[in-house]
C-alpha positions in Angstrom: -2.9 -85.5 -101.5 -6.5 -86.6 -101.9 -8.8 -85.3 -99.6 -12.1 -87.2 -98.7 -14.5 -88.0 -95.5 -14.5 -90.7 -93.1 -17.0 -92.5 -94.1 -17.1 -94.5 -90.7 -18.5 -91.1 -88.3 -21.7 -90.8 -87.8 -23.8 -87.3 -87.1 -23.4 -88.9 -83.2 -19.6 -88.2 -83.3 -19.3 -85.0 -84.1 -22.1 -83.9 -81.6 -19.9 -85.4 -78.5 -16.8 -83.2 -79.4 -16.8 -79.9 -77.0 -17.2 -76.9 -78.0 -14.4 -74.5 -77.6 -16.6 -71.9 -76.8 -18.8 -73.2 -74.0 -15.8 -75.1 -72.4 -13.9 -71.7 -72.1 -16.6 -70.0 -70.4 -16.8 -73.7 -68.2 -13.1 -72.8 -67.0 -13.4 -69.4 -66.4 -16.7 -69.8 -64.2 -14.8 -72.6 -62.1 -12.0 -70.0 -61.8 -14.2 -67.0 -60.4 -15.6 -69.1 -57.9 -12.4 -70.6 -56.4 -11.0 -66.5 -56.4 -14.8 -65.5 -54.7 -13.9 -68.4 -51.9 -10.8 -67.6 -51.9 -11.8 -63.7 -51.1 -14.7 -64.9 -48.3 -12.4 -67.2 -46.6 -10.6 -64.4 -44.8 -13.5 -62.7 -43.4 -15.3 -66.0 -42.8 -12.6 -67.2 -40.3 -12.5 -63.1 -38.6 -16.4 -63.6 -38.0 -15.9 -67.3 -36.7 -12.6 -65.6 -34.5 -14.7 -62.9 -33.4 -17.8 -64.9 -32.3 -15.6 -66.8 -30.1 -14.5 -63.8 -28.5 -17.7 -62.3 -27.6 -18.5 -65.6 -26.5 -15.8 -66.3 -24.8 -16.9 -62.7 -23.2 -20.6 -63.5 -22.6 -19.8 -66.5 -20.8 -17.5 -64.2 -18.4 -19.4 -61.3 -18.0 -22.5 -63.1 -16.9 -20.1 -65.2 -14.6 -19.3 -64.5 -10.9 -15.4 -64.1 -11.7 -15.9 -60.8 -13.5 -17.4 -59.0 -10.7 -16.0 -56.8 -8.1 -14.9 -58.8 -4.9 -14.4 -56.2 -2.5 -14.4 -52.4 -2.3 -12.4 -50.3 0.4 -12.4 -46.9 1.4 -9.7 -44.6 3.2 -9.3 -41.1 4.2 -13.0 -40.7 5.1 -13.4 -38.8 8.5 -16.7 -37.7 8.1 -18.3 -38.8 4.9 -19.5 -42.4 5.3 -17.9 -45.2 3.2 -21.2 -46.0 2.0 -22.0 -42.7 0.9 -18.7 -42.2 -0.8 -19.1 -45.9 -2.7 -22.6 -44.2 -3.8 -20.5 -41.3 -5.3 -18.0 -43.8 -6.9 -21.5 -46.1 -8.8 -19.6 -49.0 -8.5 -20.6 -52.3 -6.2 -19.9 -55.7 -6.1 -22.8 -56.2 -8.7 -20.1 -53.9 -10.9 -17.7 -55.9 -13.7 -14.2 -55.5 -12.3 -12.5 -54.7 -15.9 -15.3 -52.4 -16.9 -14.9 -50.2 -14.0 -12.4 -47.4 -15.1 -10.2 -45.3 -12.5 -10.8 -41.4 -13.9 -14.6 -42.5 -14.7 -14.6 -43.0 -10.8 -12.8 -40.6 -9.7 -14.8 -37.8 -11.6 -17.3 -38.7 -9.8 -16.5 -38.5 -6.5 -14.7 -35.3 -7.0 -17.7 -33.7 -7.9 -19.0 -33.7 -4.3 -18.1 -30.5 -2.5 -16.9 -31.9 0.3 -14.4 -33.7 -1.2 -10.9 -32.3 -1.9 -9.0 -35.1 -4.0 -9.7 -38.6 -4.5 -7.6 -41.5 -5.9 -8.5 -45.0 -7.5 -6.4 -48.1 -7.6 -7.2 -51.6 -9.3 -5.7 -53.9 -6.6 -5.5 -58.1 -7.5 -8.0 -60.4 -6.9 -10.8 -57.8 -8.2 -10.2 -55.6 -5.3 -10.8 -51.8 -5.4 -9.4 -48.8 -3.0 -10.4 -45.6 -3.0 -8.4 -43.0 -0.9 -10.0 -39.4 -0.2 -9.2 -36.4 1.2 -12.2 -34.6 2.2 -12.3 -30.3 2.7 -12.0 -29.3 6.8 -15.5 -28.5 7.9 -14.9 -25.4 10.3 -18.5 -24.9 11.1 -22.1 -24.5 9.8 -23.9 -21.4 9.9 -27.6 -20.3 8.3 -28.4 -18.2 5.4 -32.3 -17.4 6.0 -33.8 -21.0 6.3 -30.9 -23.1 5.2 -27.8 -24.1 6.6 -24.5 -24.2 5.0 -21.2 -26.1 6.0 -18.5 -23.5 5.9 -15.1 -25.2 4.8 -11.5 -24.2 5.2 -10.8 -22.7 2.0 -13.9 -20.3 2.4 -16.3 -22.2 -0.1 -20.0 -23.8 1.9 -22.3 -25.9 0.8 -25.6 -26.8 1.7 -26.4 -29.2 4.4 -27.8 -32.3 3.7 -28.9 -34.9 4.4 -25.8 -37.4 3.1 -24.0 -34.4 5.4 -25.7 -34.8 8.9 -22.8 -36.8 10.6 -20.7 -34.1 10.0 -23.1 -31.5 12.0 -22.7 -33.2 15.1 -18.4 -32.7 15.2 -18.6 -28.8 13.9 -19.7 -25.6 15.6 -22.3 -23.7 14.5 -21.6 -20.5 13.6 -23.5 -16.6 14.0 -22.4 -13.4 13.2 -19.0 -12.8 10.4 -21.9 -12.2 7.6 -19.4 -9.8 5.6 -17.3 -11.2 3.1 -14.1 -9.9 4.7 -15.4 -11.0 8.1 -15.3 -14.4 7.0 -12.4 -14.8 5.3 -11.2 -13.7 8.9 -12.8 -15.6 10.9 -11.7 -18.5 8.2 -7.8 -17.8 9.1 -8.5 -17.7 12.4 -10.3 -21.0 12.9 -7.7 -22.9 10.6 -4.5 -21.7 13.1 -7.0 -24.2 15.6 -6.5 -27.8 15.5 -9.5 -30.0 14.3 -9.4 -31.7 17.6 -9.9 -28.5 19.2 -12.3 -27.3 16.6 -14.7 -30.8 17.3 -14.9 -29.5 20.9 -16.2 -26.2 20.3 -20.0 -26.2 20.1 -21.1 -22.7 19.0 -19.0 -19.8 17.7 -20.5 -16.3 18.2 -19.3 -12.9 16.8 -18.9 -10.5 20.5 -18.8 -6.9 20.7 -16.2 -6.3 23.5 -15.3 -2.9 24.8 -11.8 -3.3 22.8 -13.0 -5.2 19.7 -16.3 -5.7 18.0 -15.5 -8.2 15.8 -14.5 -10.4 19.0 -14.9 -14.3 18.1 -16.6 -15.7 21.2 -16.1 -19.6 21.7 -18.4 -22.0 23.5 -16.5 -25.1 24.7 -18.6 -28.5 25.1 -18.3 -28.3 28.5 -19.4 -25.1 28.9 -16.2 -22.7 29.2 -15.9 -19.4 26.9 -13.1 -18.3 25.5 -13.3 -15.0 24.0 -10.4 -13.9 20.9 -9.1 -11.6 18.4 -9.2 -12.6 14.6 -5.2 -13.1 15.0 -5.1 -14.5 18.4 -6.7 -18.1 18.3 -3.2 -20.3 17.8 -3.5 -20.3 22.0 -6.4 -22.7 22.1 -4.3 -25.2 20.9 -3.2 -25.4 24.4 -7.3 -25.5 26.0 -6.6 -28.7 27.1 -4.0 -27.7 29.8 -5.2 -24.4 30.3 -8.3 -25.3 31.6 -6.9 -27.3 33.9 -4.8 -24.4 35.5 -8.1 -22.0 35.7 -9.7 -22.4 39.3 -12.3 -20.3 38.8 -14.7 -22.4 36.7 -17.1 -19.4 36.7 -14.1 -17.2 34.5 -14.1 -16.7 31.3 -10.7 -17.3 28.9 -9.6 -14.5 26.7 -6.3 -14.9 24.3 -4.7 -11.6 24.0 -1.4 -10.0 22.7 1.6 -9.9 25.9 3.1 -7.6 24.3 6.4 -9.6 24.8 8.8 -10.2 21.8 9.3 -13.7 22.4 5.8 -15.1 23.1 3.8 -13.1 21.6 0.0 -14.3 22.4 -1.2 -15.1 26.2 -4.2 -16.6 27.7 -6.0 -14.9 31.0 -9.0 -15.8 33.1 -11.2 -13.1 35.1 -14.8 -12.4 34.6 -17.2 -13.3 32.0 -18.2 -9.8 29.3 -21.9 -10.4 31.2 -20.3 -10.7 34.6 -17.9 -7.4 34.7 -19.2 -5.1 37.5 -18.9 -1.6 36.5 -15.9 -0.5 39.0 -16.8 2.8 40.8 -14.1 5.3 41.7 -12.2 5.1 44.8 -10.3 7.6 46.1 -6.9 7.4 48.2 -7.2 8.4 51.5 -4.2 9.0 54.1 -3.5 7.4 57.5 -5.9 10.1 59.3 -8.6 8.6 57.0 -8.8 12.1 55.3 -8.9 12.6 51.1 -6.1 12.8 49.8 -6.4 15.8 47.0 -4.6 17.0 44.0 -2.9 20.2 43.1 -6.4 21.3 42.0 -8.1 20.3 45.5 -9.6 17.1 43.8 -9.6 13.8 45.1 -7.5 11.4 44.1 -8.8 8.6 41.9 -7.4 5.2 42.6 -6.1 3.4 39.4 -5.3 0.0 38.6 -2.9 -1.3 36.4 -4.3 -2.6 33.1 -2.9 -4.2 29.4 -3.1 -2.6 25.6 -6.4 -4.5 25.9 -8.0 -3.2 28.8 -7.6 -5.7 30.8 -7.0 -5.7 34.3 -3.8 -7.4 35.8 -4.1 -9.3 39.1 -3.0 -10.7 41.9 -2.6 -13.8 43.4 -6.1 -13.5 45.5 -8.1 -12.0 41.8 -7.8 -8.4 42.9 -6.7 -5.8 40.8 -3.4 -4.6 41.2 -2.8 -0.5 42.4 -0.7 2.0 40.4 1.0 4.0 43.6 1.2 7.4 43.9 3.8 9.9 45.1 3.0 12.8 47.6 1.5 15.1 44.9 -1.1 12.4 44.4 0.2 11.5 41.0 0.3 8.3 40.0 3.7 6.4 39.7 3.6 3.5 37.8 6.1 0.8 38.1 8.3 1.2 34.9 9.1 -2.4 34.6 5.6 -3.6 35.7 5.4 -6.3 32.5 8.5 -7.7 33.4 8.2 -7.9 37.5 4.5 -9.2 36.7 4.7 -12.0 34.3 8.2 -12.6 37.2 5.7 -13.1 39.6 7.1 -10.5 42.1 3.0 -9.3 42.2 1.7 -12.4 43.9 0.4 -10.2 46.7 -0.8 -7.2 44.9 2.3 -5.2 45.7 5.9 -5.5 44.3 8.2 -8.0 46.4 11.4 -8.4 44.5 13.2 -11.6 46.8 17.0 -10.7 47.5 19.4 -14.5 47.7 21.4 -14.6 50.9 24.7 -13.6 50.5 27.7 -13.9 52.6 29.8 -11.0 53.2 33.8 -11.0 53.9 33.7 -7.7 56.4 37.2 -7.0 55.6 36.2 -6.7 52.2 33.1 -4.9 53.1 34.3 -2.8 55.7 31.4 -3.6 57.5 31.4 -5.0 61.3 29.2 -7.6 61.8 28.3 -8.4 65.4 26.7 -11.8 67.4 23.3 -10.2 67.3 23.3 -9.4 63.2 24.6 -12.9 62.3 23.0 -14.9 65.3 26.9 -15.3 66.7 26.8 -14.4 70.1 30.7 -13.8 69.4 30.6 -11.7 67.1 32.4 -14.1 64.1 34.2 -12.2 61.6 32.0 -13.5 58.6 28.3 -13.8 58.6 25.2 -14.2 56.8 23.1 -11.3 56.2 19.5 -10.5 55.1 18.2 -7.8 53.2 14.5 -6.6 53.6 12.3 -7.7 50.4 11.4 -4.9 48.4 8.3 -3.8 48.4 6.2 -1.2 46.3 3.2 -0.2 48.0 -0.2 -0.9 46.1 -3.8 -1.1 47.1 -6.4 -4.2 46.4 -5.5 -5.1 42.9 -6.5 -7.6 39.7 -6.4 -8.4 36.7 -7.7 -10.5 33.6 -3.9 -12.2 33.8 -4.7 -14.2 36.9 
């Protein structure tokens, strides 16, 4: 095979075929940018996603839709709603969706008047908050400032935000001792609230019987003077002081001493009012002393309670322990139960007898016209027994 050149290419020829080398590289640099696009494309159309979501966003945020519409409040009895939206730092300038319940809540149960608090996301951009607040009992002062004392013995100080609670709560004196307050704590929560919002000051009294006497000042000016574990009675002030004709009395709750009703409520004289009572002595129908075994007078006594207290009549006088010829004093043994009977209306012991009717053949009694009001003497008739009666002096008591 003879091999020669074609003698009809020019230099210009061979200068137009590619080069392998350069066209390689050519494809391999197109390839490397379609897999680079390819790579960006992704993230190019997250951005573009994204950016329409936080315009999407913008354009609500800054829009009247995404703010709070309304805002209630409930179980507020003394904090005002205001005050308690303050606590919550949300408004109607707030973004509905931005404002998160336990945010909220932590907030609001940070004030120490508040017991629990609750938040609810309600349609139409609506939020409720429902509270229940601590039960202010009173307010009392330590040096300079005053302090709200609450139900489960904590206090806190009395502010301003506070001040429409001061006007429904008693203020408070005395009961500085740890223990004494816990006391006095127990005591005022056995009182209803309503009854609590009528009291206006709350004193610690020394009676002759207790020291640690809590002394109550109604609104309307009547005391009532109690025992740490005697209070549950002014639950009933209401109707009590209806019944009390002596407006010039003071109440005092005490212990009856009965198994089924335990606590009582008496009016007699205020602690400031009491007249020391000098002794009188019990004189016979000649107006002569009567004395003693030892020549000594006898003293007059009157019948009183575990308390002290003084029992009385129907007229407010104390009631008089008898006494027998010896000039010893006979008490009535069943005194608690003939007086809370009311068989010592008059200061002595009338026990009423029913009328009976009596067969006289069964009786064996003969019943005439002039017993039974028969001028014929009928063979049945009504008789009448005598009231009892127990002789006793002037008496009274605080259990008028």
């Amino acid at each position: 095979m003879q091999l020669g050149l074609d003698k009809t290419k020019t230099l210009e020829d061979f200068r137009n075929i590619p080069n392998g080398v350069e066209q390689l590289f050519r494809e391999r640099e197109i390839k490397n940018d379609n897999e680079g696009f390819e790579a960006v494309r992704g993230k190019l159309f997250a951005a573009a996603l994204l950016l329409s979501v936080l315009l999407v966003f913008a354009i609500y945020y800054f829009s009247p839709a995404s703010k709070v519409k309304a805002i209630s409040v409930s179980g507020n009895k003394y904090l005002d709603t205001k005050y308690i939206e303050s606590l919550a730092g949300i408004s109607s300038d707030s973004r509905y969706y931005l404002t998160f319940p336990f945010t909220v809540e932590k907030r609001i149960k940070a004030d120490p008047m508040i017991d629990s608090v609750s938040m609810k996301m309600m349609d139409s951009n609506a939020i409720h908050i429902t509270v229940t607040e601590k039960r202010p009992l009173g307010y009392r002062y330590s040096g300079d400032t005053a302090y709200i004392l609450f139900d489960d013995e904590t206090q806190t100080e009395l502010t301003s935000e506070y001040m429409p609670v001061l006007s429904r709560i008693p203020y408070i004196t005395g009961f500085e001792e740890e223990e004494q307050t816990h006391l006095l704590v127990n005591a005022l929560k056995a009182i209803d609230q309503m009854i609590i919002e009528d009291v206006a000051e709350i004193h610690q009294y020394a009676l002759k019987y207790d020291d640690e006497a809590i002394q109550f000042q109604m609104r309307d000016g009547t005391y009532i003077f109690s025992g740490y574990f005697y209070t549950k009675p002014l639950n009933e002030y209401y109707r009590m002081i209806s019944q009390v004709e002596n407006k010039n009395y003071c109440l005092y709750t005490v212990e009856s001493g009965k198994a089924e009703e335990r606590m009582m409520v008496s009016a007699r004289a205020c602690p400031w009012d009491e007249v020391p009572i000098e002794h009188e002595y019990w004189m016979n129908a000649e107006g002569d002393y009567i004395l003693n075994k030892y020549g000594d007078r006898v003293v007059k006594h009157y019948y009183q309670d575990a308390n002290g207290f003084y029992f009385l009549d129907d007229n407010g006088n104390y009631i008089l322990i008898p006494i027998n010829e010896k000039g010893e004093d006979q008490p009535d043994p069943d005194f608690d139960e003939n007086y809370y009977a009311g068989y010592y209306k008059t200061g002595e012991l009338v026990i009423p007898v029913e009328e009976t009717e009596e067969n006289p053949e069964e009786t064996g009694e003969e019943t005439n016209g002039e017993e039974t009001g028969d001028e014929n003497g009928d063979e049945t008739g009504d008789t009448q027994e005598e009231p009892q009666t127990e002789e006793n002096g002037a008496s009274g008591d605080d259990h008028g």
